[in-house]
C-alpha positions as CSV (number, residue, x, y, z in Angstrom):
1,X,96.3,134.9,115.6
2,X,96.4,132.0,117.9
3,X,99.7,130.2,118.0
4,X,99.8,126.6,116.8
5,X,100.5,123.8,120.1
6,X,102.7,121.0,120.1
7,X,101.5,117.3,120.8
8,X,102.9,114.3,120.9
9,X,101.1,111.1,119.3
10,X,102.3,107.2,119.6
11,X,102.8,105.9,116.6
12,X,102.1,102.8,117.6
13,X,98.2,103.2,119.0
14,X,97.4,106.9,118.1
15,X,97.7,107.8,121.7
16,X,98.0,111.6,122.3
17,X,99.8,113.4,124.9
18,X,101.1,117.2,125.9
19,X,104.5,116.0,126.4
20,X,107.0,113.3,125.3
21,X,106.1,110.6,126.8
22,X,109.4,107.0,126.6
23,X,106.7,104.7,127.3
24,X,103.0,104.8,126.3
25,X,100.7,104.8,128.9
26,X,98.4,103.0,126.8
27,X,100.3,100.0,124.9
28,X,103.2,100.0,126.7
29,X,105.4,100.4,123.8
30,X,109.4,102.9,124.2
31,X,109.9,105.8,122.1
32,X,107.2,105.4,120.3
33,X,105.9,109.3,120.7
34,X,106.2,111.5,117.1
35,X,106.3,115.8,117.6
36,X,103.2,117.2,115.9
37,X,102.4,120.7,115.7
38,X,98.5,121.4,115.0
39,X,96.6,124.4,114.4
40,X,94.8,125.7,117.4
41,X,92.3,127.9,115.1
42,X,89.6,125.3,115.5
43,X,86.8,127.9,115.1
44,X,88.1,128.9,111.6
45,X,86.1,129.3,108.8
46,X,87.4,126.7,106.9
47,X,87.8,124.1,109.6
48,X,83.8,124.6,110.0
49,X,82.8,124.2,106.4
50,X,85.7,121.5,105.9
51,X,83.3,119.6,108.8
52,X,79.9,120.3,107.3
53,X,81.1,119.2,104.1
54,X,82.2,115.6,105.7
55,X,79.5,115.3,108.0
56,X,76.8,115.8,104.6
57,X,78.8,112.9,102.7
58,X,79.0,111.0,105.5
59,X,75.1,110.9,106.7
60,X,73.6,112.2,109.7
61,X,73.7,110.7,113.5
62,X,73.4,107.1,114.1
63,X,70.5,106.0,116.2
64,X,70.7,102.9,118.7
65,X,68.6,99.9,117.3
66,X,67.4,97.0,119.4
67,X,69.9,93.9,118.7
68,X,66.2,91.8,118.0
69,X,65.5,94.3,115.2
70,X,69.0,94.0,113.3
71,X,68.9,91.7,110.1
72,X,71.1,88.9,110.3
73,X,71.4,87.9,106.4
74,X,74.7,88.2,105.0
75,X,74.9,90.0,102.2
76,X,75.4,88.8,98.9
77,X,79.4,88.9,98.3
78,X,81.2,90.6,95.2
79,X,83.1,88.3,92.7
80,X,86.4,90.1,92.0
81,X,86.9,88.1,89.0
82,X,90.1,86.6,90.0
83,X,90.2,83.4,91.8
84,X,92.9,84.0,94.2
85,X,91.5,87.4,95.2
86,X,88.3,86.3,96.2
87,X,89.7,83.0,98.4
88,X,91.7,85.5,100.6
89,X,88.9,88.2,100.7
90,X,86.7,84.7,102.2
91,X,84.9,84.8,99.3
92,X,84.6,88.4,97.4
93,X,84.5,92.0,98.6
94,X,82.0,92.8,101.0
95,X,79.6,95.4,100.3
96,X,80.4,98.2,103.1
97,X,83.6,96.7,104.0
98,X,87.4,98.1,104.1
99,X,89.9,97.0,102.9
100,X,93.6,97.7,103.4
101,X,96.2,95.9,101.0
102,X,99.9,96.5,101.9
103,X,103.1,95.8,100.3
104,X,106.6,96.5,99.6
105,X,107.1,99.9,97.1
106,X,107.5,97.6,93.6
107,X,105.9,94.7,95.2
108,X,102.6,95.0,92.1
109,X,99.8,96.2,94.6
110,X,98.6,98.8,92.1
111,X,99.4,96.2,89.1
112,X,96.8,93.8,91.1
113,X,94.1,96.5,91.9
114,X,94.4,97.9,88.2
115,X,93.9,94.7,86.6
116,X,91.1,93.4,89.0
117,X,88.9,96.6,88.4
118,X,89.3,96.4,84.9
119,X,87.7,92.5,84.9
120,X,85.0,93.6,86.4
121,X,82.8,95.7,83.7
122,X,79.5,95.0,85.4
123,X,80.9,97.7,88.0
124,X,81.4,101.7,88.1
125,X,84.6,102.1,90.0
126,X,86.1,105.1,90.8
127,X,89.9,104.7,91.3
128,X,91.8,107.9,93.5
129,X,95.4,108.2,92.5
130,X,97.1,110.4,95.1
131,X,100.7,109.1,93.5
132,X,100.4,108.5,89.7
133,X,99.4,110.7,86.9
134,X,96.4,109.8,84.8
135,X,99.0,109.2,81.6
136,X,100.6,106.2,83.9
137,X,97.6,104.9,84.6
138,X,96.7,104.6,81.3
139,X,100.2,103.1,80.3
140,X,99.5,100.0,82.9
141,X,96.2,99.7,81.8
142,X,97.2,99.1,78.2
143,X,100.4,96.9,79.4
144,X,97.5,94.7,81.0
145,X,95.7,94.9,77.7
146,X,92.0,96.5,79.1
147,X,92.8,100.3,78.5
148,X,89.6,100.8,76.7
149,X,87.2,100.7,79.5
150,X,84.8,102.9,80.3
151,X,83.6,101.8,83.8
152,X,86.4,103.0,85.7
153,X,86.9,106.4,86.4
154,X,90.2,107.7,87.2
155,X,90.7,110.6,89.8
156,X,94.0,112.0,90.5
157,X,93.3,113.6,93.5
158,X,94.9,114.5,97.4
159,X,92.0,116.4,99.3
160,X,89.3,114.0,101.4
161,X,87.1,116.7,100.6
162,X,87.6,117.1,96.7
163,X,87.1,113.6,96.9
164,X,83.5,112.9,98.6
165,X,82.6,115.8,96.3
166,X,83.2,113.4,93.3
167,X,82.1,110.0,95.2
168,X,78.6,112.1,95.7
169,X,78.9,113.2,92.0
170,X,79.7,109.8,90.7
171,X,78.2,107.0,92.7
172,X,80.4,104.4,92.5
173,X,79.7,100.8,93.4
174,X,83.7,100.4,94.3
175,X,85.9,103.2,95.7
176,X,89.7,102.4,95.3
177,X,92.5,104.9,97.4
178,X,96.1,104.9,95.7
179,X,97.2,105.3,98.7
180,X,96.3,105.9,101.9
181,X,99.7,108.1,103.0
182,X,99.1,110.7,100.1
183,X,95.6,111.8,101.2
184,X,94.7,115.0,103.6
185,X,91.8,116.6,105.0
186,X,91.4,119.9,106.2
187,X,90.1,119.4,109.5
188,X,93.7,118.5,110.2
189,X,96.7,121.0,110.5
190,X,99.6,118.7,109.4
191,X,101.5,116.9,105.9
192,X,99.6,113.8,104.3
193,X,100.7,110.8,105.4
194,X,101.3,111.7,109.0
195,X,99.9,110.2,111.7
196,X,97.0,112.2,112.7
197,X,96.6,112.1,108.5
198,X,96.2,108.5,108.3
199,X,93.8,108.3,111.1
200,X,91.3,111.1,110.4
201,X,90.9,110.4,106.9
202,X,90.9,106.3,107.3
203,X,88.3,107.3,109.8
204,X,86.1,109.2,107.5
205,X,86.0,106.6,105.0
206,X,85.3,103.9,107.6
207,X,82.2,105.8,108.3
208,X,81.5,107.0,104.6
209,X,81.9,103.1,103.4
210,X,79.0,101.8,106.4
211,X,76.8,104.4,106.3
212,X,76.4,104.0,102.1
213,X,77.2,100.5,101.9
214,X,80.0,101.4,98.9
215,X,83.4,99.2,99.7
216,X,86.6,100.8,100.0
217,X,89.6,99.4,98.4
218,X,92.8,101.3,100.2
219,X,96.4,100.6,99.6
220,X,99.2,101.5,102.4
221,X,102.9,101.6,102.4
222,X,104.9,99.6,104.6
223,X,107.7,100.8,106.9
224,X,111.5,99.2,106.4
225,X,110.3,97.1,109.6
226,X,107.9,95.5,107.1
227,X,104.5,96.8,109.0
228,X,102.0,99.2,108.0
229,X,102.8,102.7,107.8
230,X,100.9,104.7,110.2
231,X,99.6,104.7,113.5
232,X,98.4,100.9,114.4
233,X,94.9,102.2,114.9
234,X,94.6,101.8,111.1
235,X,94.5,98.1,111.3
236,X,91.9,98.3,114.0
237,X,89.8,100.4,112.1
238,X,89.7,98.3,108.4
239,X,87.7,95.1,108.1
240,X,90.3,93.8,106.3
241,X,94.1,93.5,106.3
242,X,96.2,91.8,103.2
243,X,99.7,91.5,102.9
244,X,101.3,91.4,99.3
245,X,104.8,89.8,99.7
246,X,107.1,88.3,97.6
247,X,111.3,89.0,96.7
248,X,111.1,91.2,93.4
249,X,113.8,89.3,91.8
250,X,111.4,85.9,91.7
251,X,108.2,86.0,89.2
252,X,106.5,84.7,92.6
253,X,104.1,86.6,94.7
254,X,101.7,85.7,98.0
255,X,98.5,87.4,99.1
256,X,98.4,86.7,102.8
257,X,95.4,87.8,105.1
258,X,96.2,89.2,108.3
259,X,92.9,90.1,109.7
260,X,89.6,89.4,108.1
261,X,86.2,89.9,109.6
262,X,84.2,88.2,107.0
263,X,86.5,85.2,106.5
264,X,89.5,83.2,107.3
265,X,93.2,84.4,107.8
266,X,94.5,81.3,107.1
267,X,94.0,81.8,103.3
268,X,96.5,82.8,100.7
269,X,96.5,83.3,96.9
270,X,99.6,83.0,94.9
271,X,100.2,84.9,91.9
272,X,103.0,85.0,88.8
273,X,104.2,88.5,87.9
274,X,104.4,88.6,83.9
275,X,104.8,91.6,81.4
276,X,101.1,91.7,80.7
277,X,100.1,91.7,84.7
278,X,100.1,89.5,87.3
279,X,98.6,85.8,86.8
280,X,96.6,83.8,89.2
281,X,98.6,80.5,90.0
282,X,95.6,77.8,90.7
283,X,98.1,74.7,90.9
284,X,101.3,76.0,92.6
285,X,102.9,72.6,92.9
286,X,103.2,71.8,89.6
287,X,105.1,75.8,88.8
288,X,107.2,75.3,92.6
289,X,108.9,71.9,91.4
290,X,111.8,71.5,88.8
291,X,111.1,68.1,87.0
292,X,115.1,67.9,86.5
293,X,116.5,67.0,89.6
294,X,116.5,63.9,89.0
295,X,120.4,62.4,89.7
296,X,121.5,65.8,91.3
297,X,122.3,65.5,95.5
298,X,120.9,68.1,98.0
299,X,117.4,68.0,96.6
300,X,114.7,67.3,98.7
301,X,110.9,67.6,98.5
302,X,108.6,68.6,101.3
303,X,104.8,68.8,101.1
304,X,104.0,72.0,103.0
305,X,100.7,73.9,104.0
306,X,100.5,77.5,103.8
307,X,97.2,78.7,105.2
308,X,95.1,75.9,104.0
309,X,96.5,75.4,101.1
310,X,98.9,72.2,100.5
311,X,101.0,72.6,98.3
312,X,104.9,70.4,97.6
313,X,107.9,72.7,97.3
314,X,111.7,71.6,96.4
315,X,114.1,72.5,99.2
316,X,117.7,72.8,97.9
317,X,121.3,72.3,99.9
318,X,124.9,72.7,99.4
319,X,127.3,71.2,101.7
320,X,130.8,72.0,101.3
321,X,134.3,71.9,103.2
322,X,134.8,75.3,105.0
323,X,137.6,77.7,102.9
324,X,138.1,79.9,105.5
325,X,137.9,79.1,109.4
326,X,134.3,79.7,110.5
327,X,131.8,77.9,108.5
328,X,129.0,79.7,106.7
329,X,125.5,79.1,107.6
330,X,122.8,80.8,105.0
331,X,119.1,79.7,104.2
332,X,117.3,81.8,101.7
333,X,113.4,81.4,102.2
334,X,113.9,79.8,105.7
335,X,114.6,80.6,109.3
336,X,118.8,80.5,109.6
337,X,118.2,80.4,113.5
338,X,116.1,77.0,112.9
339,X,118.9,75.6,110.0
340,X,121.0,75.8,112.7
341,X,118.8,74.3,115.7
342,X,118.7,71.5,112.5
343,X,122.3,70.8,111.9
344,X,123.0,70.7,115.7
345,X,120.1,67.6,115.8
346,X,121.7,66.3,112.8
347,X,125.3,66.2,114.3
348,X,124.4,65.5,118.1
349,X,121.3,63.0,117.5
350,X,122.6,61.2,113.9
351,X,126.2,61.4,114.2
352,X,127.1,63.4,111.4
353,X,129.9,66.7,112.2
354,X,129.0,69.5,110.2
355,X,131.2,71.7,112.3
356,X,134.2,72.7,109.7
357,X,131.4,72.5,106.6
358,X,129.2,75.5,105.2
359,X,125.8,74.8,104.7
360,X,123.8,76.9,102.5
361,X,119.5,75.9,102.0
362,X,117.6,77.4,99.6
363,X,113.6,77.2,99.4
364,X,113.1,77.1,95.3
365,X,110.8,79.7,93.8
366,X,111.8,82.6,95.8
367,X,109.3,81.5,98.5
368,X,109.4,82.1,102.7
369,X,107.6,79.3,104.1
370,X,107.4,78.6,107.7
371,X,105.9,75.5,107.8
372,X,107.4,73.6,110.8
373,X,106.5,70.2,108.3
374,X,110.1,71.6,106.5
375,X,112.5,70.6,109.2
376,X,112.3,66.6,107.5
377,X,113.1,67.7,104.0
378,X,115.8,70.1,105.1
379,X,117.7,67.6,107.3
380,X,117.5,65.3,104.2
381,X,118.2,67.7,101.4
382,X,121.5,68.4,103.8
383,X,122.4,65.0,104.5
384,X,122.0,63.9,100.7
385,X,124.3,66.6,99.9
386,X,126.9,66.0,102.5
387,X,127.0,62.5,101.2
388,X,126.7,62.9,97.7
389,X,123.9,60.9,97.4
390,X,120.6,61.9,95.0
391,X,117.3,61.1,96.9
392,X,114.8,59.3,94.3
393,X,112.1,61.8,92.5
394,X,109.6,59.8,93.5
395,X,109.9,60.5,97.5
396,X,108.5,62.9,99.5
397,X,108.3,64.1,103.1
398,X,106.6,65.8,105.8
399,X,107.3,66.1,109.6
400,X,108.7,68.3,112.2
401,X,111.7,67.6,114.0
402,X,112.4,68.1,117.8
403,X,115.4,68.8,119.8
404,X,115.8,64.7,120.9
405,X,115.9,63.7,117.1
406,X,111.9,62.7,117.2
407,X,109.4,63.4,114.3
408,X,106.7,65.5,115.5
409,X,103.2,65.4,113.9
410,X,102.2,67.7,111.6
411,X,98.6,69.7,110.8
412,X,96.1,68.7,107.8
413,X,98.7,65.4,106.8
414,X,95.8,63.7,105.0
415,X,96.1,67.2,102.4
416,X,99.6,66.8,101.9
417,X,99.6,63.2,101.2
418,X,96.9,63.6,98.5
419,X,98.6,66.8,97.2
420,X,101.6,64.2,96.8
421,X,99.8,61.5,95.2
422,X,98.1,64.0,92.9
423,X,101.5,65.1,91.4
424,X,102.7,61.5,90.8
425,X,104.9,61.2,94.1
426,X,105.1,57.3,95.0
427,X,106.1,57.4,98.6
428,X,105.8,59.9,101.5
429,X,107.2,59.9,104.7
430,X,104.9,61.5,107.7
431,X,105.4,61.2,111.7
432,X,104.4,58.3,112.6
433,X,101.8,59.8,115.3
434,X,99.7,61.5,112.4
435,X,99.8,57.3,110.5
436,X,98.0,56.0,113.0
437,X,94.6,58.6,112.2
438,X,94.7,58.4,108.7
439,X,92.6,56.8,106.9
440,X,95.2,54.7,104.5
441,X,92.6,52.7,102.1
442,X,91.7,56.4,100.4
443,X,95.5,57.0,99.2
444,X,97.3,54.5,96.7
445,X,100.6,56.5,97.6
446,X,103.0,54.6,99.9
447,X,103.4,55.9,103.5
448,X,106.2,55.3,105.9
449,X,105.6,56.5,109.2
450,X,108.8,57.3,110.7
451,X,109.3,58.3,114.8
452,X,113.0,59.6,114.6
453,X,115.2,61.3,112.3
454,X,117.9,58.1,111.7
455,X,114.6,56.2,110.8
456,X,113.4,58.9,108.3
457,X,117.1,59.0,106.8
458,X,117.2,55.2,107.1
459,X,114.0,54.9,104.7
460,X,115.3,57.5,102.6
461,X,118.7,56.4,101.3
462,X,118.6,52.7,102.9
């Protein structure tokens, strides 16, 4: 019996070597190289018939074609039958296409899956749980209130192999993988969700999904780093990569695209989590924005953009005298390295010492923006606290501030003053380089253009 040989793989890019490597040769990253010990019986019986087996579900050998002779159609798109969904897919799932869709462990990424499958009865899905019993399954389906249908098929199955047998058995129009990590194939001599795991059997469905034109749905786990488990040559191989973020302790979470080959990145859906699912949030504005601030200091309103998507968020601040000798500085839902690039304008460029105070900014809603449009509204929601002062509910504000005090334009303003104007805001202040393209007749909202900082507070509380 042949002994089993040690190699060493980069996490980071999948590269392989005989010996541990501190940098990789290939993307340059440190200590990146993970101990593996494979099987070196690659003429084994069941290493052969593991291969046939994939090979026959996964078609025979691709042929060159003349570039003149390919069709250049796009295919007709799949509605997902939620809203959001389908804006950060581009427009629906493509048929053939990948998909990964990461999260945090809790986050609601097999909530969202469940609950999109079961709206779509026109469909036979097949649904792979590699984590969950079928009994859980069917206690989530019946939280979300659709735990009669017949359309989706539940396997609770590990093996790659096991599970092309059913795909072939089946048909399915959608394939969904709960999740990636938990799944093995025997061509490779090592624990699910390792890295040569990962790759081999993302691999195989890569070639499964555009050789029978069936999209794949796949869910992965996140490191505590907050990437993608697994070797980065996951991400390469997917067509597309969403990100399900949000704090568990808010009702709020955001579907971000990070790599789509069929659509835009720059798109984002935003969903409430309730006891009967997760709900598509079509107006965030109007849910982001307490109507009863109204007399209370510290409160500020910004009109941000995240993605494309405008939408006007309330950005809180305390200010207070400093009970012990070095002051706090916390932001929750903002950058605390840019708060305090912020107070230091505020105190060298306005005037006003914030040294011996603690500051504390708070984005409401449980949200992480990082719209560089927030820098105005977080100066002011700071200063209106500092001073006791309430800034009017009718006001609004968009700009980015430099380190000389000066209001920097900002992307898409014309969206965010009509977002404002939509939700009853009467004025807005923007950077007075984005005024002078806008075309003002179209907006019956008041604009103040505004080059500095001391001008933008000067509008603001007179």
């Amino acid at each position: 019996m042949a002994k089993d040989k040690i190699v060493y793989v980069c996490s980071n890019c999948g590269q392989e070597s005989a010996k541990w490597i501190g940098k990789c040769p290939a993307c340059g990253q440190w200590n990146t190289f993970k101990e593996f010990r494979v099987s070196n019986e690659t003429g084994s019986q069941a290493a052969r018939s593991a291969a046939s087996s994939l090979s026959s579900h996964l078609g025979g050998k691709a042929r060159p074609t003349a570039l003149r002779d390919i069709s250049a159609h796009e295919s007709p798109r799949i509605d997902m039958r939620d809203s959001e969904l389908n804006r950060v897919l581009g427009g629906g799932l493509v048929p053939g296409s990948i998909v990964l869709l990461g999260g945090e462990p809790g986050i609601g990424k097999s909530t969202l899956t469940l609950q999109t499958i079961l709206h779509m009865p026109e469909r036979k899905i097949l649904y792979v749980s590699g984590e969950e019993s079928a009994h859980q399954l069917k206690m989530r389906a019946e939280r979300i209130g659709k735990a009669d249908s017949e359309h989706v098929m539940i396997l609770c199955e590990t093996s790659l192999e096991n599970i092309f047998s059913q795909i072939k058995d089946i048909q399915p129009d959608i394939v969904v993988i709960d999740s990636i990590q938990t799944i093995s194939t025997e061509e490779v001599d090592s624990s699910p969700g390792s890295l040569s795991q990962v790759r081999e059997c993302a691999s195989a469905l890569l070639r499964f999904s555009k050789s029978s034109g069936i999209p794949v749905l796949l869910i992965g786990h996140i490191t505590k780093e907050g990437t993608l488990a697994g070797p980065k040559i996951l991400e390469h191989i997917v067509d597309t990569v969403i990100q399900f973020e949000g704090d568990q302790h808010y009702m709020y979470r955001i579907l971000r695209s990070i790599k789509n080959r069929f659509g835009s990145t720059s798109e984002l859906g935003i969903y409430e989590m309730q006891q009967t699912g997760l709900r598509a949030v079509s107006n965030p504005s109007e849910l982001l924005l307490n109507q009863d601030h109204e007399g209370l200091s510290g409160v500020a309103i910004t009109a941000a953009i995240e993605g494309v998507r405008p939408f006007l968020l309330e950005t809180q601040a305390l200010v207070s005298t400093a009970a012990y000798g070095t002051p706090q500085r916390s932001a929750t839902g903002f950058d605390h390295r840019r708060l305090n690039m912020l107070l230091a304008v505020l105190e060298k460029r306005v005037g006003f010492k914030l040294a011996q105070k603690d500051v504390f900014v708070n984005i409401a809603g449980g949200l992480r923006v990082t719209d560089m449009a927030m820098d105005l509204s977080i100066i002011a929601a700071v200063l209106s606290s500092n001073v006791d002062t309430a800034i009017d509910r009718g006001w609004c504000m968009a700009g980015e501030v430099g380190l000389s005090g000066e209001v920097r334009p900002v992307s898409r303003i014309e969206q965010r003053v009509a977002e404002a104007e939509k939700l009853g805001f009467t004025d807005i202040i923007v950077p007075k380089y984005n005024y002078g393209g806008m075309d003002k007749r179209r907006f019956g909202i008041k604009i103040h253009p505004v080059r500095k900082v001391e001008e933008a507070l000067r509008e603001i509380f007179g």
